[in-house]
N, C-alpha and C positions, 0 to 999 in steps of 0.2 A: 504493500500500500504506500503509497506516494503523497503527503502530504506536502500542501501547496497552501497561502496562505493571503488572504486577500484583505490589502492593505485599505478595512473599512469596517465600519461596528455598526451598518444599515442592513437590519436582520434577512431583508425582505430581497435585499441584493446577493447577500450570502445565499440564501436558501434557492436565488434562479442560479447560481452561477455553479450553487453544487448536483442538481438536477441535470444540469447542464452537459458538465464535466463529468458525471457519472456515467449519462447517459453513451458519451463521445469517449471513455476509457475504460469501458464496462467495470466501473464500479473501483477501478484501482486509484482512484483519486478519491482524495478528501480533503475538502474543504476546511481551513480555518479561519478565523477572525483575527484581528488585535488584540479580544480580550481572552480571547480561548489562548493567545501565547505571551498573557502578562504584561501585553503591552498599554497601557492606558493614559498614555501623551496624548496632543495633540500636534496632529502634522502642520506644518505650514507650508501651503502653496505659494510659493513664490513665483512660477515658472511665468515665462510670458509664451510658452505655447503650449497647448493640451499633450505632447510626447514629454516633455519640461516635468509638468504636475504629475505624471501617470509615474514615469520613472523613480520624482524624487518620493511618493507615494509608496511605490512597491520595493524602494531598496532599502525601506524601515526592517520588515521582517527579515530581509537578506543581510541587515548589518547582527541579525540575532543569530542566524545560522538556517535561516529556512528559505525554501524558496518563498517568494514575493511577486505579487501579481496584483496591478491596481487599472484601474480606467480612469480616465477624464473625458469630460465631451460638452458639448454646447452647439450654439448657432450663430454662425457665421456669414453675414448681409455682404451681398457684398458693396453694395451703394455706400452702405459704411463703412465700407474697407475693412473688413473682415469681423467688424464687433456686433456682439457683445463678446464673443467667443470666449475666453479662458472668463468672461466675467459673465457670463450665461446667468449663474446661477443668482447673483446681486448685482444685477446692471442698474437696478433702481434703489438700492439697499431694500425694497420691500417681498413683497410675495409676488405669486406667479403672476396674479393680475396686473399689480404695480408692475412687473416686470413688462407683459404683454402692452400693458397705456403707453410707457416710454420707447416702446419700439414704433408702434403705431406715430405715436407724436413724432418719432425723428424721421419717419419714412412719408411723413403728410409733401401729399403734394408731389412725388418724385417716381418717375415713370419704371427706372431698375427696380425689378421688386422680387431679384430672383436671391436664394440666400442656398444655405445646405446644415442640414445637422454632422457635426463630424464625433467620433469617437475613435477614443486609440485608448490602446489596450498594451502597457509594461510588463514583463514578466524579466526578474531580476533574481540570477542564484547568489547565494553565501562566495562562490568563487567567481565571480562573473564570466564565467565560461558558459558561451550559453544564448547569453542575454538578448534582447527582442523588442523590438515596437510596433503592434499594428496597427492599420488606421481604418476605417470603416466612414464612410460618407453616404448621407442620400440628401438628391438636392431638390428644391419646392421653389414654391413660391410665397410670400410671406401677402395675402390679405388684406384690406382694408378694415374688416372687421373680423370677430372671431363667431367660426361654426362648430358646433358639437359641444359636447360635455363630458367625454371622456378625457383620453391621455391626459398629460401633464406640462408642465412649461409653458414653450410657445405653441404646443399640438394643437391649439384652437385656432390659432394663424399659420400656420402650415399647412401649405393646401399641394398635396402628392398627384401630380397629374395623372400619372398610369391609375390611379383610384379615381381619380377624378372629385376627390375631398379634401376635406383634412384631416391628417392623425387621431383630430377629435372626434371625428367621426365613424372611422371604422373600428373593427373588433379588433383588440388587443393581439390577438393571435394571428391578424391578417397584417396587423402594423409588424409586430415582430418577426417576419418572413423577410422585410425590405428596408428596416431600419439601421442605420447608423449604428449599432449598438448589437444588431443581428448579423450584421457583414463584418465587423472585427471580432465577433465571438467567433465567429467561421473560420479568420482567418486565427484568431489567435488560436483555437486548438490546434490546426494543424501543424503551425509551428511549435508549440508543445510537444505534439507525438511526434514529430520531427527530431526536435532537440535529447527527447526523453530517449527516444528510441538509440539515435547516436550515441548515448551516455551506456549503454550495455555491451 
């Protein structure tokens, strides 16, 4: 068994990403936390790009002796020159709505209104032999107003053409086939069974 250790204490993320990884190394993976390995800091992102945060994230548990494995990801305008990206998550200091008004106010009025959610995914050993970054992208169009009531973030002004909606609108399991976050999980395992397999 192969423990691997994901540089996050968000239950709900552990539990997809061990589902995940179980499912893609029949079972020879396991999942751990920060606090399942003692570790109960707080990380500081400093990075100015999502490979920046993901890496300095997943090389916590690799400086303890475990493998390390973190994500970063956001939306990336490009009318705004690639922001809010690494500040996705507090581009308005508030919630997602605050989030969503301040995007909407800065895009008022301007006809580029194509953007892309990106995600990348570090995986970091004790001996950095090894080591990896993937990225995962899907790109939209960011809305005038927001439709749905689902997903999260900006999914209510993300509007996926091939659906022909937005994130907020389809089933979770239809978004997770084509998402940002579905295309580096893809890529990241394979570069795991990649690396792990090497390592025998």
């Amino acid at each position: 068994m192969t423990e691997i250790v994901l540089a996050s204490r968000n239950k709900k993320k552990i539990e997809e990403f061990q589902v995940l990884l179980t499912k893609a190394f029949e079972g020879k993976i396991k999942v751990l936390s920060l606090d399942d390995i003692g570790f109960y800091g707080d990380i500081v992102e400093t990075g100015e790009t999502f490979e920046e945060n993901a890496i300095t994230k997943a090389s916590v548990p690799a400086s303890l002796g475990y493998i390390g494995f973190a994500d970063d990801s956001g939306l990336c305008v490009d009318a705004l020159d690639g922001a809010p990206g690494v500040y996705s998550a507090r581009f308005s200091g508030g919630s997602d709505e605050d989030n969503n008004d301040l995007l909407l106010e800065k895009l008022n009025g301007r006809d580029n209104r194509s953007a892309k959610y990106v995600c990348t995914m570090a995986c970091v050993f004790p001996d950095h032999v090894g080591d990896f970054v993937v990225r995962g992208e899907c790109h939209g169009i960011i809305l005038t107003e927001r439709h749905g009531n689902g997903g999260f973030g900006y999914d209510p002004l993300f509007y996926y053409e091939p659906f022909g909606k937005t994130f907020a609108e389809v089933e979770l399991s239809k978004k997770n086939e084509v998402s940002h976050r579905a295309l580096a999980s893809q890529k990241f395992i394979e570069k795991l069974s990649q690396v792990l397999n090497d390592d025998k």
